[in-house]
C-alpha positions in Angstrom: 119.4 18.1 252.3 122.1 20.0 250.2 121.5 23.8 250.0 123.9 23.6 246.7 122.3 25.9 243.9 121.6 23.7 241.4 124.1 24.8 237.8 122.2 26.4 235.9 120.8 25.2 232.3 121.0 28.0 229.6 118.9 27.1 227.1 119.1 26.5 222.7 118.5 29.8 222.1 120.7 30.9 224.3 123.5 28.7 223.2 123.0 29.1 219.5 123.7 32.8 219.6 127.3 32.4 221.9 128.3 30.1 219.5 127.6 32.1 216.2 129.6 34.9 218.1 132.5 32.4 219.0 132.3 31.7 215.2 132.3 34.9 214.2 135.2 36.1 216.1 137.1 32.8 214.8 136.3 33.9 211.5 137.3 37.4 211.9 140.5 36.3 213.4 141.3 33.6 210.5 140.3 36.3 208.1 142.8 39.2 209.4 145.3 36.4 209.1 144.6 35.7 205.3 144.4 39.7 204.5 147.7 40.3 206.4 148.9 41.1 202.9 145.8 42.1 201.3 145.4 42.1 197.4 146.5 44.7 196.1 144.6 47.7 194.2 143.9 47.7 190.3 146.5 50.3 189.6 150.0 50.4 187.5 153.2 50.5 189.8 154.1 53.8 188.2 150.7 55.3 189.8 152.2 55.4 193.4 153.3 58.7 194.1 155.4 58.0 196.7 157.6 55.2 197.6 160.2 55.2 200.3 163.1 52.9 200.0 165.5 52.6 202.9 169.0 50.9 204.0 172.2 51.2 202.2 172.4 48.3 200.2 169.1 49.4 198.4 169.4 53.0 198.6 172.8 52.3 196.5 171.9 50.2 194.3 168.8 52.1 193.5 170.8 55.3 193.0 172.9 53.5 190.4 169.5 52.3 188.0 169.6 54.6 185.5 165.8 53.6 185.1 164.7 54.8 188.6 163.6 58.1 188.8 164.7 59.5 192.3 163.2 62.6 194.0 165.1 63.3 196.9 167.4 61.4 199.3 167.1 62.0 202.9 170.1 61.2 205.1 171.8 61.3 208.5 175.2 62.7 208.2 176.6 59.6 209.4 173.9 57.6 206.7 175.5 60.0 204.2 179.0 59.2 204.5 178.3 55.2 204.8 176.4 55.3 201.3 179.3 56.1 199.9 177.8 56.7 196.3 178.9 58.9 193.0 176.6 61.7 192.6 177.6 61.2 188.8 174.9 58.6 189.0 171.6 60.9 190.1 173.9 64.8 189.7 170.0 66.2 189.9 169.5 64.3 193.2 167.9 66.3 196.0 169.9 65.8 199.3 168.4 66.7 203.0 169.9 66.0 205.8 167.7 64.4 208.3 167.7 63.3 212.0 167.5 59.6 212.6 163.6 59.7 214.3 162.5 61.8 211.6 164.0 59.1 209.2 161.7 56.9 211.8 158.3 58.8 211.0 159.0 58.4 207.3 159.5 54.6 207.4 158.3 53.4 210.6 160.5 53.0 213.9 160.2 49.0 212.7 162.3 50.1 209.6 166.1 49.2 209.6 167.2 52.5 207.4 170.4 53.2 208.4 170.4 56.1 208.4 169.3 56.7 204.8 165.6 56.9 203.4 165.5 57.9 199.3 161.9 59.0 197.6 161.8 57.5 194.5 159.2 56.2 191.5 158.6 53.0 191.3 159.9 51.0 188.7 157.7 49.9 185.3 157.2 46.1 185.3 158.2 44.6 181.9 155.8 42.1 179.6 157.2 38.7 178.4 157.5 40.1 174.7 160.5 42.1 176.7 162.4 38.9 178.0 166.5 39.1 177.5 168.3 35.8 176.1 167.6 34.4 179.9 168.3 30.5 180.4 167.0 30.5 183.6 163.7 32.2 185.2 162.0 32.1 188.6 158.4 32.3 188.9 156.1 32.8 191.6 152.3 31.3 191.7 150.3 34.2 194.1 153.3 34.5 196.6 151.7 37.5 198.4 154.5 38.1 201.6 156.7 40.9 200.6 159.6 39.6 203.3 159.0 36.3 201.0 159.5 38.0 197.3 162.7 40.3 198.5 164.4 37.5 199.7 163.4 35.6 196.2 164.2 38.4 194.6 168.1 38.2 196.0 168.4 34.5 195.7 167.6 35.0 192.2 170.0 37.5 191.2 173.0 35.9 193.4 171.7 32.6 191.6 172.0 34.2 187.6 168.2 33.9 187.5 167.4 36.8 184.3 163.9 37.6 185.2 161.4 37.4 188.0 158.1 36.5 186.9 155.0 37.2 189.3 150.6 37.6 188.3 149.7 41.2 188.6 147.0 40.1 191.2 147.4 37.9 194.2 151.4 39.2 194.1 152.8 42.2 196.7 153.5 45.6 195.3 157.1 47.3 195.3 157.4 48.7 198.6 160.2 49.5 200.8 159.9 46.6 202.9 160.0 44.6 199.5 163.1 46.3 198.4 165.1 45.8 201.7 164.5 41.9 202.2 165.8 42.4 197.8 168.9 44.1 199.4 169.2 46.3 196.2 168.1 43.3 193.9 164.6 45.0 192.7 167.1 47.5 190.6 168.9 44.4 188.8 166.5 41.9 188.2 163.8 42.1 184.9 160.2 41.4 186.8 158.2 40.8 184.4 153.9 41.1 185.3 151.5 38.2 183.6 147.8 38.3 184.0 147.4 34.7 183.7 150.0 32.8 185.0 148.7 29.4 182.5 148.8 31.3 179.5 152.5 32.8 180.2 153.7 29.2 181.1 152.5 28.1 177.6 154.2 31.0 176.1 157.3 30.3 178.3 157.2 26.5 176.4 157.0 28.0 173.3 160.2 29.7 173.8 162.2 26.7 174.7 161.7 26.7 178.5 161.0 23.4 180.7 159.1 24.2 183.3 159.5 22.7 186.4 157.0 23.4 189.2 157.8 22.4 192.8 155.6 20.4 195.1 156.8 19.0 198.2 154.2 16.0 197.8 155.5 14.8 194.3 157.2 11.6 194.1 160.2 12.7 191.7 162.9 14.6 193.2 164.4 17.2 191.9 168.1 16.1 191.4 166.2 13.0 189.1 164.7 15.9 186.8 166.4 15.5 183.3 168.7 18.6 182.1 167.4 21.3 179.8 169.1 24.0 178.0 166.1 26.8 179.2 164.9 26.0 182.9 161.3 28.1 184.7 161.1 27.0 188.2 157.6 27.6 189.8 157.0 27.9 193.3 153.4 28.5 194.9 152.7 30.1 198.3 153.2 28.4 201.2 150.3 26.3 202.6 148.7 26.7 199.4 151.6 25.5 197.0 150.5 25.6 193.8 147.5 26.2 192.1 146.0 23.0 190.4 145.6 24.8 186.6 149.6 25.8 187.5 150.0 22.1 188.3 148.1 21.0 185.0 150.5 23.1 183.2 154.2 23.0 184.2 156.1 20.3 182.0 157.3 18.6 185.4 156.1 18.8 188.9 159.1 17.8 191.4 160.2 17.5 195.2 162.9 18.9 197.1 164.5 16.0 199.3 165.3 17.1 202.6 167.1 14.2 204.5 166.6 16.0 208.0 163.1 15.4 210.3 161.8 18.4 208.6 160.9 18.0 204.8 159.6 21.2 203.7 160.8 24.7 203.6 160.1 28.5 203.4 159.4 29.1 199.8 162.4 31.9 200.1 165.0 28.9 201.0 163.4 27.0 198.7 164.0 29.1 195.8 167.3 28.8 196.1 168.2 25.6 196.9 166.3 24.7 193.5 168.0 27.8 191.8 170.9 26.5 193.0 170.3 22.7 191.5 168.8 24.5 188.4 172.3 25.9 187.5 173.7 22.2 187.6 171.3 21.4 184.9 171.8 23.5 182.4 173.2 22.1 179.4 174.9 24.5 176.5 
Protein backbone atom coordinates (compact mmCIF):
# COMPACT_ATOMS: atom_id res chain seq x y z
CA UNK A 1 0.00 0.00 0.00
CA UNK A 2 1.54 3.42 -1.10
CA UNK A 3 1.61 6.06 1.63
CA UNK A 4 1.96 8.75 -1.38
CA UNK A 5 -0.32 11.77 -0.68
CA UNK A 6 -2.55 11.73 -3.22
CA UNK A 7 -2.01 15.54 -5.66
CA UNK A 8 -4.23 17.47 -4.76
CA UNK A 9 -7.41 18.70 -6.94
CA UNK A 10 -8.14 22.52 -6.69
CA UNK A 11 -11.29 23.00 -7.71
CA UNK A 12 -13.36 25.63 -10.66
CA UNK A 13 -13.65 28.18 -8.47
CA UNK A 14 -10.47 28.02 -7.48
CA UNK A 15 -9.02 27.88 -10.84
CA UNK A 16 -11.20 30.48 -12.49
CA UNK A 17 -9.94 33.25 -10.18
CA UNK A 18 -5.77 32.30 -10.87
CA UNK A 19 -6.51 32.42 -14.20
CA UNK A 20 -8.38 35.96 -14.35
CA UNK A 21 -5.21 37.13 -12.33
CA UNK A 22 -2.71 35.50 -14.87
CA UNK A 23 -4.94 37.39 -17.39
CA UNK A 24 -4.88 40.34 -15.71
CA UNK A 25 -1.22 40.68 -15.24
CA UNK A 26 -0.83 39.69 -19.06
CA UNK A 27 -2.90 42.42 -19.77
CA UNK A 28 -1.27 44.84 -17.68
CA UNK A 29 1.96 43.88 -18.99
CA UNK A 30 0.75 44.13 -22.86
CA UNK A 31 -0.76 47.38 -21.89
CA UNK A 32 2.51 49.15 -20.40
CA UNK A 33 3.99 47.96 -23.53
CA UNK A 34 1.38 49.83 -25.90
CA UNK A 35 1.54 53.14 -23.48
CA UNK A 36 5.42 53.06 -23.58
CA UNK A 37 4.87 56.23 -25.50
CA UNK A 38 1.55 57.30 -24.23
CA UNK A 39 -0.65 59.81 -26.26
CA UNK A 40 0.01 62.75 -25.77
CA UNK A 41 -1.94 65.68 -23.84
CA UNK A 42 -4.47 68.12 -25.72
CA UNK A 43 -2.15 70.99 -25.51
CA UNK A 44 -0.19 73.38 -28.21
CA UNK A 45 3.72 72.68 -28.32
CA UNK A 46 4.21 76.31 -27.38
CA UNK A 47 2.41 75.49 -23.94
CA UNK A 48 5.48 73.50 -22.52
CA UNK A 49 7.27 75.61 -20.43
CA UNK A 50 10.32 73.88 -20.35
CA UNK A 51 12.07 71.82 -22.81
CA UNK A 52 15.67 70.72 -22.50
CA UNK A 53 17.53 69.99 -25.58
CA UNK A 54 20.98 68.39 -25.28
CA UNK A 55 24.27 67.32 -27.43
CA UNK A 56 26.09 69.47 -29.71
CA UNK A 57 24.86 68.79 -32.94
CA UNK A 58 21.33 69.97 -31.71
CA UNK A 59 22.30 72.45 -29.22
CA UNK A 60 24.03 74.17 -32.50
CA UNK A 61 21.82 74.03 -34.72
CA UNK A 62 19.10 75.09 -32.48
CA UNK A 63 21.16 78.16 -31.41
CA UNK A 64 21.32 79.10 -35.06
CA UNK A 65 17.04 79.10 -35.71
CA UNK A 66 16.24 82.34 -35.53
CA UNK A 67 12.61 81.02 -34.70
CA UNK A 68 13.64 79.23 -31.43
CA UNK A 69 13.32 81.18 -28.55
CA UNK A 70 16.24 80.13 -26.09
CA UNK A 71 16.41 80.82 -22.38
CA UNK A 72 19.54 79.83 -21.05
CA UNK A 73 22.41 77.42 -22.16
CA UNK A 74 24.00 75.38 -19.52
CA UNK A 75 27.48 74.12 -20.30
CA UNK A 76 30.66 72.34 -19.07
CA UNK A 77 33.67 74.27 -19.87
CA UNK A 78 34.86 71.61 -21.98
CA UNK A 79 30.93 71.39 -23.56
CA UNK A 80 31.42 75.11 -24.07
CA UNK A 81 34.46 75.20 -26.08
CA UNK A 82 33.31 72.05 -28.31
CA UNK A 83 30.01 73.97 -29.35
CA UNK A 84 31.92 76.14 -30.96
CA UNK A 85 28.91 78.60 -31.86
CA UNK A 86 28.67 82.62 -32.72
CA UNK A 87 26.99 84.32 -29.97
CA UNK A 88 25.92 86.75 -32.88
CA UNK A 89 23.21 84.08 -33.27
CA UNK A 90 21.35 84.26 -29.55
CA UNK A 91 23.80 87.77 -28.19
CA UNK A 92 20.77 87.76 -25.31
CA UNK A 93 21.60 84.06 -24.52
CA UNK A 94 22.02 83.22 -20.84
CA UNK A 95 25.24 81.12 -20.21
CA UNK A 96 25.97 78.99 -16.85
CA UNK A 97 28.47 76.99 -16.48
CA UNK A 98 27.60 73.62 -15.14
CA UNK A 99 29.19 70.42 -13.80
CA UNK A 100 28.66 67.33 -16.00
CA UNK A 101 26.23 65.27 -13.15
CA UNK A 102 24.29 68.35 -12.72
CA UNK A 103 23.88 68.40 -16.59
CA UNK A 104 22.84 64.57 -15.62
CA UNK A 105 19.92 65.66 -13.19
CA UNK A 106 18.65 67.98 -15.81
CA UNK A 107 18.42 65.37 -18.56
CA UNK A 108 18.83 62.09 -17.06
CA UNK A 109 22.17 60.16 -16.51
CA UNK A 110 20.60 58.00 -19.83
CA UNK A 111 21.14 61.37 -21.79
CA UNK A 112 24.20 61.62 -24.14
CA UNK A 113 24.65 65.74 -23.60
CA UNK A 114 27.99 66.25 -24.05
CA UNK A 115 28.53 68.32 -22.08
CA UNK A 116 25.86 70.91 -23.18
CA UNK A 117 22.03 71.10 -22.08
CA UNK A 118 20.12 74.54 -23.62
CA UNK A 119 16.42 75.58 -22.20
CA UNK A 120 14.53 76.59 -24.90
CA UNK A 121 10.60 76.99 -26.23
CA UNK A 122 9.43 74.73 -28.35
CA UNK A 123 8.96 75.35 -31.78
CA UNK A 124 5.27 76.33 -33.36
CA UNK A 125 4.10 73.57 -35.75
CA UNK A 126 3.05 74.95 -39.14
CA UNK A 127 -0.56 74.13 -41.05
CA UNK A 128 -0.59 72.93 -44.70
CA UNK A 129 -1.87 76.46 -45.98
CA UNK A 130 2.03 77.23 -44.88
CA UNK A 131 3.76 74.60 -47.19
CA UNK A 132 6.97 76.00 -49.28
CA UNK A 133 7.32 75.09 -53.11
CA UNK A 134 8.33 71.36 -51.71
CA UNK A 135 8.48 68.46 -54.30
CA UNK A 136 8.91 66.03 -51.95
CA UNK A 137 7.23 65.37 -48.35
CA UNK A 138 7.44 62.61 -45.78
CA UNK A 139 4.48 61.68 -43.82
CA UNK A 140 3.99 59.62 -40.86
CA UNK A 141 0.49 57.67 -40.05
CA UNK A 142 0.54 57.63 -35.83
CA UNK A 143 4.34 56.86 -35.59
CA UNK A 144 4.34 57.41 -31.82
CA UNK A 145 8.49 56.34 -30.92
CA UNK A 146 10.30 59.57 -30.54
CA UNK A 147 13.89 57.52 -31.32
CA UNK A 148 11.73 56.57 -34.54
CA UNK A 149 10.59 60.38 -35.71
CA UNK A 150 14.27 62.01 -34.87
CA UNK A 151 15.88 59.60 -36.94
CA UNK A 152 13.01 60.31 -39.75
CA UNK A 153 13.33 63.56 -39.13
CA UNK A 154 17.36 63.44 -40.25
CA UNK A 155 16.78 61.08 -43.07
CA UNK A 156 14.46 63.61 -44.35
CA UNK A 157 16.42 66.59 -44.30
CA UNK A 158 19.79 64.72 -45.51
CA UNK A 159 17.21 63.26 -48.23
CA UNK A 160 15.83 67.20 -49.51
CA UNK A 161 12.42 66.08 -48.02
CA UNK A 162 10.70 70.08 -47.41
CA UNK A 163 8.31 69.18 -44.73
CA UNK A 164 7.58 66.59 -42.15
CA UNK A 165 4.05 65.87 -41.91
CA UNK A 166 2.71 64.10 -38.63
CA UNK A 167 -1.54 63.96 -36.83
CA UNK A 168 -1.50 66.05 -33.77
CA UNK A 169 -2.74 62.92 -31.89
CA UNK A 170 -1.27 59.43 -31.87
CA UNK A 171 2.31 61.39 -32.84
CA UNK A 172 5.34 62.12 -30.01
CA UNK A 173 5.84 65.58 -28.82
CA UNK A 174 9.14 67.71 -29.31
CA UNK A 175 11.35 66.53 -26.60
CA UNK A 176 14.86 66.34 -26.11
CA UNK A 177 15.14 62.73 -26.80
CA UNK A 178 13.23 63.69 -30.12
CA UNK A 179 15.65 66.36 -31.04
CA UNK A 180 18.86 64.28 -30.37
CA UNK A 181 17.91 61.11 -32.54
CA UNK A 182 17.00 64.64 -35.24
CA UNK A 183 20.68 65.52 -34.61
CA UNK A 184 19.72 69.28 -35.08
CA UNK A 185 17.22 68.48 -37.91
CA UNK A 186 13.90 69.61 -35.76
CA UNK A 187 15.39 73.36 -36.47
CA UNK A 188 15.57 72.81 -40.32
CA UNK A 189 12.77 70.91 -41.33
CA UNK A 190 8.91 72.50 -41.81
CA UNK A 191 6.56 69.93 -39.58
CA UNK A 192 3.62 70.59 -40.34
CA UNK A 193 0.41 69.25 -37.65
CA UNK A 194 -2.95 67.76 -39.50
CA UNK A 195 -5.88 66.63 -37.53
CA UNK A 196 -7.01 64.19 -39.98
CA UNK A 197 -4.46 62.59 -41.75
CA UNK A 198 -7.40 61.55 -44.88
CA UNK A 199 -8.47 64.94 -45.26
CA UNK A 200 -4.70 66.35 -45.57
CA UNK A 201 -3.86 63.50 -48.09
CA UNK A 202 -6.83 64.84 -50.25
CA UNK A 203 -5.57 68.28 -49.90
CA UNK A 204 -1.95 67.08 -50.61
CA UNK A 205 -3.66 65.63 -54.29
CA UNK A 206 -5.03 68.73 -54.83
CA UNK A 207 -1.81 70.35 -54.89
CA UNK A 208 -0.19 68.10 -57.37
CA UNK A 209 1.28 65.48 -55.02
CA UNK A 210 1.16 61.44 -55.69
CA UNK A 211 0.92 59.87 -52.81
CA UNK A 212 2.58 56.87 -52.28
CA UNK A 213 1.93 54.81 -49.09
CA UNK A 214 4.18 51.95 -48.09
CA UNK A 215 3.14 48.52 -47.22
CA UNK A 216 5.41 45.69 -47.02
CA UNK A 217 2.49 43.21 -47.99
CA UNK A 218 1.64 44.99 -51.43
CA UNK A 219 2.50 43.29 -54.51
CA UNK A 220 4.02 46.41 -56.54
CA UNK A 221 7.41 47.36 -55.63
CA UNK A 222 8.49 50.51 -55.26
CA UNK A 223 11.23 50.93 -58.01
CA UNK A 224 7.95 49.85 -60.58
CA UNK A 225 6.05 53.06 -59.16
CA UNK A 226 5.68 55.52 -62.18
CA UNK A 227 7.59 59.02 -61.81
CA UNK A 228 5.84 62.20 -60.63
CA UNK A 229 6.89 65.65 -60.52
CA UNK A 230 5.37 66.10 -56.48
CA UNK A 231 6.05 62.83 -54.46
CA UNK A 232 4.23 62.21 -50.39
CA UNK A 233 5.53 59.05 -49.10
CA UNK A 234 3.48 57.56 -46.20
CA UNK A 235 4.76 55.31 -43.64
CA UNK A 236 2.57 53.77 -40.72
CA UNK A 237 3.89 52.52 -37.36
CA UNK A 238 5.46 49.49 -37.19
CA UNK A 239 3.29 46.38 -36.45
CA UNK A 240 0.41 48.36 -37.24
CA UNK A 241 1.52 49.81 -40.74
CA UNK A 242 -0.94 51.76 -42.03
CA UNK A 243 -4.26 52.56 -41.14
CA UNK A 244 -6.93 51.15 -43.55
CA UNK A 245 -8.85 54.88 -44.30
CA UNK A 246 -4.76 55.92 -44.96
CA UNK A 247 -4.72 52.81 -47.25
CA UNK A 248 -8.13 53.84 -48.97
CA UNK A 249 -6.60 57.14 -49.67
CA UNK A 250 -2.96 57.27 -50.91
CA UNK A 251 -2.94 57.29 -54.80
CA UNK A 252 -0.47 54.09 -54.66
CA UNK A 253 0.26 51.58 -52.02
CA UNK A 254 3.82 49.91 -52.64
CA UNK A 255 6.57 47.45 -51.22
CA UNK A 256 10.09 47.85 -50.45
CA UNK A 257 11.98 44.76 -51.95
CA UNK A 258 14.47 43.45 -49.76
CA UNK A 259 16.44 40.61 -51.51
CA UNK A 260 18.07 39.46 -48.07
CA UNK A 261 16.15 36.59 -45.60
CA UNK A 262 14.68 39.58 -43.81
CA UNK A 263 11.95 41.62 -45.85
CA UNK A 264 10.94 44.24 -43.71
CA UNK A 265 12.50 47.12 -41.88
CA UNK A 266 12.42 49.77 -39.03
CA UNK A 267 10.24 52.36 -40.35
CA UNK A 268 13.41 54.94 -39.62
CA UNK A 269 15.54 52.84 -42.44
CA UNK A 270 12.74 52.58 -44.28
CA UNK A 271 12.11 56.20 -44.67
CA UNK A 272 15.04 56.57 -46.23
CA UNK A 273 15.67 54.02 -48.45
CA UNK A 274 12.21 55.16 -50.04
CA UNK A 275 13.35 58.89 -49.63
CA UNK A 276 16.23 57.85 -51.28
CA UNK A 277 14.29 56.04 -54.49
CA UNK A 278 11.82 58.96 -54.24
CA UNK A 279 14.61 61.43 -55.42
CA UNK A 280 15.24 59.12 -58.53
CA UNK A 281 11.68 59.72 -59.45
CA UNK A 282 11.20 63.02 -59.72
CA UNK A 283 10.73 64.38 -62.96
CA UNK A 284 11.18 68.38 -63.72
Amino acid sequence: MSNKTPPRTMSDKHNTFHAEKRRARRDASQGSQQNRYPRRPNVAREENEKLYLYGLHTVRQAVSNAKRKKICLYATTNGLSRLEFDLIDAPDLEIIEKHPRDLDKMVGSDAVHQGVVLEVSPVATKSLSELKDANLLLVLDQVTDPHNVGAIMRSAVAMGAGALITTSRYSPVESGVLAKSASGAVDIIDHIEVKNLADALETLHENGFFTIGLDSEEAIPFEEVEAQKKIALVLGAEGKGLRQKTRDTVNQLARLDMPGEIKSLNVSNAAVLALYISRQKLTA
